[in-house]
N, C-alpha and C positions, 0 to 999 in steps of 0.2 A: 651469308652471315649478316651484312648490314638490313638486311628486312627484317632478320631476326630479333633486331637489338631496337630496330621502329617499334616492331609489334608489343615488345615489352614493354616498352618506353606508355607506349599508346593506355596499355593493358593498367602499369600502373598507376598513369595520370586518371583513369577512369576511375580507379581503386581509390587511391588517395584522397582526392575532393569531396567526398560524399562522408569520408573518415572527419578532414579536420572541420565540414560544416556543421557536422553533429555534434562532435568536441565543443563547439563555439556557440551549438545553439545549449546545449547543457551547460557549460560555465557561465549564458549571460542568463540562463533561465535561474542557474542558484544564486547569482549576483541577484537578482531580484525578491527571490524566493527567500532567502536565508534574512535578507535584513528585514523581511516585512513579517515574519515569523517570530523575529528576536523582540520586534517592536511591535507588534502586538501582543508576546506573550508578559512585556514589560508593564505593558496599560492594561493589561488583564489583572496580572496581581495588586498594581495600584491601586485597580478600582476594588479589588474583593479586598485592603488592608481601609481602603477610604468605608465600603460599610461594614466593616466589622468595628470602626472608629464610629461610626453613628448609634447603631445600636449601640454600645458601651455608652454612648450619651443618652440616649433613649433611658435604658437601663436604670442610668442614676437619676435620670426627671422622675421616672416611675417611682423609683425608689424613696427618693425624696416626698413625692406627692402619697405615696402609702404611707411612711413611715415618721417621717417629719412635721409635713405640714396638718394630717389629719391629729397628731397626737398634739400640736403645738396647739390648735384649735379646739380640741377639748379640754385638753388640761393647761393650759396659758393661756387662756381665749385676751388676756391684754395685750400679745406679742401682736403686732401688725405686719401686713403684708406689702412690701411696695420696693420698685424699680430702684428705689431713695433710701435706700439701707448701710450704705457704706460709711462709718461713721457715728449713726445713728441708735442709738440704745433702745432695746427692744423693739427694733425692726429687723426683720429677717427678707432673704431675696425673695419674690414670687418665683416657681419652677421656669418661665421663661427666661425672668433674669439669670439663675443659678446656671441654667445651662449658657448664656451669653460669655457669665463670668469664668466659667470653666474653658468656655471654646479658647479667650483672651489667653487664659494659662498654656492652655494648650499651644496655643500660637505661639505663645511666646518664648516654649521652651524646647520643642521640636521642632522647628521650622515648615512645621504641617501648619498651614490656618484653617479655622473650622468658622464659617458665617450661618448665622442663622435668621430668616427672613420671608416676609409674607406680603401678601397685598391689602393687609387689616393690621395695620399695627398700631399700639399705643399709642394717648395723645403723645410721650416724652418721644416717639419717633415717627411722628406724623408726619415732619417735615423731612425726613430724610427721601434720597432717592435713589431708584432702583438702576444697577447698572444693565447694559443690553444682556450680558450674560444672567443677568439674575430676573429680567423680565423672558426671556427665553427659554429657563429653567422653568419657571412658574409656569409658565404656558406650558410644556412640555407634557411636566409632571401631572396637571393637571387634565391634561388630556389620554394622555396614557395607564394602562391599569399598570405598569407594573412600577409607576414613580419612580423609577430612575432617569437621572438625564447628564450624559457624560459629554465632554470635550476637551481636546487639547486646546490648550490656550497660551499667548505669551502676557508676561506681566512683567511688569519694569525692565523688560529684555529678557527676561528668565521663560524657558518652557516651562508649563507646568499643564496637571491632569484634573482638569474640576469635575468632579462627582458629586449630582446634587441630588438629595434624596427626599421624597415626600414624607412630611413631619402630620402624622393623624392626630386627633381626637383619640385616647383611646383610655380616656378614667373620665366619670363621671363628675368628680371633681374639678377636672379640667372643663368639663363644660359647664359645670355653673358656674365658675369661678369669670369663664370668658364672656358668659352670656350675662351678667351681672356688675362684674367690675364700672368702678366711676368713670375710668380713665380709657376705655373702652370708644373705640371710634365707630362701630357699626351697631348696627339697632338690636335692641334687646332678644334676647330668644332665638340667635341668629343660628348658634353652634349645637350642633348633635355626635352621640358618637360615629365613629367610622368618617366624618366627615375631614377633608384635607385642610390641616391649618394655616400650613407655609412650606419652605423647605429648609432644609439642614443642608448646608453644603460643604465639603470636605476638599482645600486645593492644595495639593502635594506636588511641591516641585522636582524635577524629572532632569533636573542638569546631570545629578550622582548617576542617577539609571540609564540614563544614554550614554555617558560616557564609560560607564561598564559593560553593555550593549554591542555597543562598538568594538570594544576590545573583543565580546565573546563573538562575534558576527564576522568579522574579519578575521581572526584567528581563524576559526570555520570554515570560511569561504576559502582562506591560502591553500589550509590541511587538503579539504577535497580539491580544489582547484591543480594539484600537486599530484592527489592522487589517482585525478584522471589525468590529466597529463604524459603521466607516468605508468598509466594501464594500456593508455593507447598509444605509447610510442611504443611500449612494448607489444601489444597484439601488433601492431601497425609491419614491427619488425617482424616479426612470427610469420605472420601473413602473407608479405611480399615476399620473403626466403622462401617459404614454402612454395607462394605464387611463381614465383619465377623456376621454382626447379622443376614444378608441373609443367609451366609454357614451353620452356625451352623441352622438357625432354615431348611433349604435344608435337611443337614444331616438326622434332628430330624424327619423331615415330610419323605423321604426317605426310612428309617429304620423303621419307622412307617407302612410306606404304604407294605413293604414288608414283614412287620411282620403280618399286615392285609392279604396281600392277601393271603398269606399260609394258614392261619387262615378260611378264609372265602370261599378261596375253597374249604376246606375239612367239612366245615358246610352245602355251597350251596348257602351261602349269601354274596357273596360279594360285591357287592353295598354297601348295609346297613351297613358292618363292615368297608368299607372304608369311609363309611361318616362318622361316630364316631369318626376314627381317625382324618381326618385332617379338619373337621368341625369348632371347635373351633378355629382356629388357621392360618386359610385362608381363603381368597375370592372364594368361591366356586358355580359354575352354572352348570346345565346340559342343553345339548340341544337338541332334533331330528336331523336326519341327512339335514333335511334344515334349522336349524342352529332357530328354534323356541324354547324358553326358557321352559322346564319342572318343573325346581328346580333352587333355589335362595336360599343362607344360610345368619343366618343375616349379615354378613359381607359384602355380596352382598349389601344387600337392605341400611344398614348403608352408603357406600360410594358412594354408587349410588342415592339414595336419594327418591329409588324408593321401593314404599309398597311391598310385597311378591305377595298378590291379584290383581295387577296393572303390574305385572311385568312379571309374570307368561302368556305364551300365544302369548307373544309379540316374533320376531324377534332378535335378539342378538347385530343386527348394533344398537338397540335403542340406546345404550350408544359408539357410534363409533364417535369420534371427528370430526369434517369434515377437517381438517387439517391434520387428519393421512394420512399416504403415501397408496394410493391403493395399489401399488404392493405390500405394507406389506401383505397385506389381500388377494392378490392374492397367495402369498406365502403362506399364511395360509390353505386357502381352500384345495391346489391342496396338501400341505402336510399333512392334515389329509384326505382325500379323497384317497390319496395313503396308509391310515392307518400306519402311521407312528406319533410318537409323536412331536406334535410344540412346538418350546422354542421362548418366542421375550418377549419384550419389543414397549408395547402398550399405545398410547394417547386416554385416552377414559373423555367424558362430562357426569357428574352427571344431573340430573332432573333439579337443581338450575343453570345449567348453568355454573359449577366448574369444571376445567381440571383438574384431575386427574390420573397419568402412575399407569401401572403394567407392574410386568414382568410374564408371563404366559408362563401355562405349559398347554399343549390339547389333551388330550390323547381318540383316537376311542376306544367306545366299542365294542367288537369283540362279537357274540353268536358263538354256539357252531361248526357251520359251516364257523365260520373266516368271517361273514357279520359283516357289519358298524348298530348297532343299536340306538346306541346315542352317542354323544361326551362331555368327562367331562372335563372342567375348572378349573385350579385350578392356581389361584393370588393372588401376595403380591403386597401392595401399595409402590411404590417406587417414590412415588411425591418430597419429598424431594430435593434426589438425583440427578432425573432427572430437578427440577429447577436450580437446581448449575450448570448443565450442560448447561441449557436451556439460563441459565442469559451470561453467556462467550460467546453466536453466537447474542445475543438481542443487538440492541441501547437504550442506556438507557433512551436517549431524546425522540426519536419519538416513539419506541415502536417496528419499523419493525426493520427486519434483518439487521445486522451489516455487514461490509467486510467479519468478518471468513467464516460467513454461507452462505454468497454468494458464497465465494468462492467452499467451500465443494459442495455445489449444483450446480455451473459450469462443478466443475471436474467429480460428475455424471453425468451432462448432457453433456460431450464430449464423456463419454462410453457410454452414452445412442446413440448418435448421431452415433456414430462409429459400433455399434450392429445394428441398425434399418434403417438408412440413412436416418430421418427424419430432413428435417432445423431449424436453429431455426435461430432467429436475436436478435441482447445486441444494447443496447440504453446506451448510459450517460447523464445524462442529468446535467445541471448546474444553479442554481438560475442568474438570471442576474444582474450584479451590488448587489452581496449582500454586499460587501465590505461598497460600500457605504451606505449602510441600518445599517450596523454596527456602522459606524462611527459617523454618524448624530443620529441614536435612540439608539444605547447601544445594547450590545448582549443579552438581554435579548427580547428584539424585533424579535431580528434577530434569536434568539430559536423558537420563537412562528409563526415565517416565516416558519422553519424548520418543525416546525410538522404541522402546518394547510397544507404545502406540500404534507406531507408523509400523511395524513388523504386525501387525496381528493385523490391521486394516489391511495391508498388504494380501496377506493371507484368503480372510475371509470374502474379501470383495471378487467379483467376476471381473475375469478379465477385458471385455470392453470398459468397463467404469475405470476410469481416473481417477488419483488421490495425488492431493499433493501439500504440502506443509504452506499456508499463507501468511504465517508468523509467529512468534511467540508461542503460546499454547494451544494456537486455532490451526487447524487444518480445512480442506475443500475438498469435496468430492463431487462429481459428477457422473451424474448416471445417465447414462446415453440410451434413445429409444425408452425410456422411460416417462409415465403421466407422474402426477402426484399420489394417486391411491394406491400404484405398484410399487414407488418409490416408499410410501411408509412402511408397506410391508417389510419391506426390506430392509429399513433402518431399524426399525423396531426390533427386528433380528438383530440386526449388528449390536444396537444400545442392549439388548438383553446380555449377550455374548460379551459386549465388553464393561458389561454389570461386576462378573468375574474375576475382570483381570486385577490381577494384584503387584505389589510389589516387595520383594522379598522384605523393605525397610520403613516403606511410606504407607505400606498396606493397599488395602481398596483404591481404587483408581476407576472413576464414573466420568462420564462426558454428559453435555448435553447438547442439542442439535438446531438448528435454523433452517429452514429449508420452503423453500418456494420452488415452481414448477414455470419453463421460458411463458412472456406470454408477447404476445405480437407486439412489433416494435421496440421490444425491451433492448437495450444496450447493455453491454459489459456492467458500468455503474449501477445502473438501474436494479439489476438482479441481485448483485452483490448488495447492494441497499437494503432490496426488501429480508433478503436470506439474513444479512447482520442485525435486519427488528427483530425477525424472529427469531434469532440465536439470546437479543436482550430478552427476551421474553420468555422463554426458556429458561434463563438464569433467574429473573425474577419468581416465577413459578415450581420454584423450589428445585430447579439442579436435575442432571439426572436424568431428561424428560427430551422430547420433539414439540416445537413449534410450528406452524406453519402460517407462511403469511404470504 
């Protein structure tokens, strides 16, 4: 008994370590993850609220310079134009000042500042100078086609988000006005349209938004950090309970079996003293060497569903799931036919139509010239376990495969693909407009969209090909041993076929597809990549349709 209690001990320090470095590397991977996600999606919106705050100044220079200044020039040709209007009767701002004076309001009354600045500015601001960040911008923008030039920055101790944005030429007014004015520091005729004048810079301080960041980012971080914690202390427990009542009763049968056969070789019987032993206590079959059943114990006949007199005679695949992996069973064969013993973990269906796992042991019997005379069976039901397992690759809505198990089954079929050179081709396909099926009938609609989907894919597809839900309104399929030009055939079927499908509430229900064919070297990402341009493209080309990229 004390080896017993090593062995476990052994069994689940080995289990255990490998549990909480994963734990450890996932909670520091979203300690990293989650605040660099909160804090970028923070200076994302900063910047897209800093230029939607430029153009609205853009807007009113335009506006001003169409509407203002051209009418005040025709028809009040005595009003003047100059930097020196404040105060002044019958002067009005020039469009660079107005937008100056405005940014100043601006500043002053939102604690947004808005600067606006160039490397040619008027004689009233010849003398001024440029700070690093505003000769940095200028080069930036200038060099760049799309003129924007972002950075965090600190100012008087305060974070803040400076967004500077290239200020154009873009009224012909403006350029005679610049290329003519008195007060003008660069040579005549210098300015055209399209050409860069300065920048507009917009700097929004980020203390408010970090300090709500934080609140949401750690909040976050507790909740998950809690609710793995909490998922794997519970598998953790599952795991080892279960682990340990496998080992100890392994041990028990083990020691058994080897106490038997000492025993029963030196009687002549051992067969008959090895059924005694672990009879009671396992799933036990024998079968010829063409795998036809001799012997069935009732533990058999109990979880199989199947009589001893009914059962007896038959073939051994009777009870073989059709969802188990062939290759398992090709492993199986070739390693008992090499008279070697098989260890696995098997999906096998009762009489009633009930899945039920074991994990088995297969041991050839040898006569006394070392021939194969029949092969004994011996399994424990491990349904339980393997549903806990089964339930984390499952969608719980539709029923088919989830992202995990796609994935896991992508990544063997790149080693498959990489061993065999056989092609395959991945599809994504996308409900069309389910947005809108959401908004108008409620998600409860738009679930029952979801699976009467995944029930008719289900259907129509062949049974080598895979389907499985990869999120939201998108599914993947994969079609195995298949090029591109067989694979269109075949979706093109499928898209017709699911042209059809309706909804008693929401009506017509169209998809449309993505699809790329493996090509050497591709990784998991890689595929997924090109398959989701061609799903965008698809959508852009009117819905409904196959892409291929």
């Amino acid at each position: 008994m004390p080896s017993k209690r090593t062995h476990y001990e052994l069994q689940q320090h080995s289990i255990f370590k490998p549990l909480v470095f994963t734990t450890v590397i996932i909670l520091i991977i979203l300690a990293y993850y989650i605040p660099h996600i909160t804090d970028k999606n923070a200076m994302e919106t900063i910047k897209k609220n800093s230029l939607k705050s430029v153009e609205q100044i853009k807007l009113t220079r335009a506006y001003y310079v169409e509407n203002v200044v051209r009418d005040l020039k025709k028809y009040a040709p005595q009003i003047a134009f100059s930097y020196k209007h404040e105060g002044v009767n019958g002067v009005v701002p020039l469009p660079t000042t107005l937008i100056r004076n405005l940014s100043d309001i601006f500043s002053e009354h939102t604690g947004t500042k808005y600067r606006l600045y160039s490397e040619y500015p008027f004689k009233n601001r010849k003398d001024r100078n440029l700070s690093e960040f505003q000769k940095e911008a200028l080069h930036y923008t200038q060099k760049n086609p799309d003129g924007i030039y972002v950075k965090r920055d600190m100012i008087n101790g305060e974070p803040v988000l400076r967004v500077a944005v290239t200020d154009y030429m873009t009224s012909q007014a403006c350029v005679d006005c610049h290329n003519n004015h008195p007060d003008r520091t660069w040579e005549k005729g210098k300015w055209k349209l399209g050409d860069k004048r300065g920048v507009l810079e917009v700097i929004t301080p980020m203390k408010d938004e970090i300090a709500a960041n934080s609140m949401v980012k750690y909040s976050i971080l507790g909740l998950i950090t809690t609710m793995v914690l909490l998922l794997m202390g519970y598998y953790s427990y599952m795991f080892f309970r279960r682990e340990k009542e496998l080992v100890q009763t392994i041990e028990e049968v083990d020691q058994s079996l080897q106490e038997e056969i000492i025993i029963s070789t030196k009687k002549g019987n051992l067969l008959e003293e090895y059924k005694k032993a672990i009879d009671l206590s396992a799933i036990v079959s024998k079968t010829d060497i063409n795998g036809v059943i001799t012997y069935a114990n009732y533990e058999f006949c109990r979880i199989s569903k199947y009589c001893s007199d009914k059962i007896i005679g038959k073939k051994h695949n009777i009870v073989r799931h059709p969802d188990q992996d062939p290759e398992e069973y090709e492993r199986l064969w070739k390693t008992i036919l090499d008279k070697k013993i098989y260890r696995g973990t098997l999906k096998n269906r009762a009489k009633d139509g009930r899945t039920y796992y074991v994990d088995a042991t297969i041991i050839p019997i040898l006569d006394t010239q070392g021939e194969i005379i029949e092969f004994l069976a011996i399994r424990y039901d491990v349904t339980e376990h393997m549903k806990t397992i089964e339930f984390a690759y499952t969608d719980t809505l539709t029923g088919i495969p989830n992202r995990n198990q796609f994935e896991r089954v992508m990544l063997d079929q790149l080693e498959e693909v990489e061993r065999h050179g056989k092609p395959f081709t991945l599809a994504l396909l996308d409900i069309d407009d389910f947005k809108t099926f959401n908004d108008i009938y409620g998600h409860l609609i738009g679930d029952e969209i979801l699976v009467m989907l995944a029930k008719k894919l289900k259907k129509i597809l062949r049974s080598n090909d895979f389907i499985a839900r990869w999120g939201g309104e998108e599914f993947v399929i994969l079609l195995r041993n298949t090029d591109l030009e067989e694979a269109l055939k075949r979706l093109n079927e499928i898209r017709t076929t699911l042209s059809d499908l309706k909804h008693e509430k929401a009506g017509r229900v169209t998809v449309s597809f993505g699809v790329t064919q493996y090509r050497e070297g591709d990784t998991l990402a890689s595929i997924l990549n090109r398959a989701d341009k061609a799903l965008y493209k698809a959508k852009n080309d009117g819905k409904n349709c196959i892409r291929t990229l």
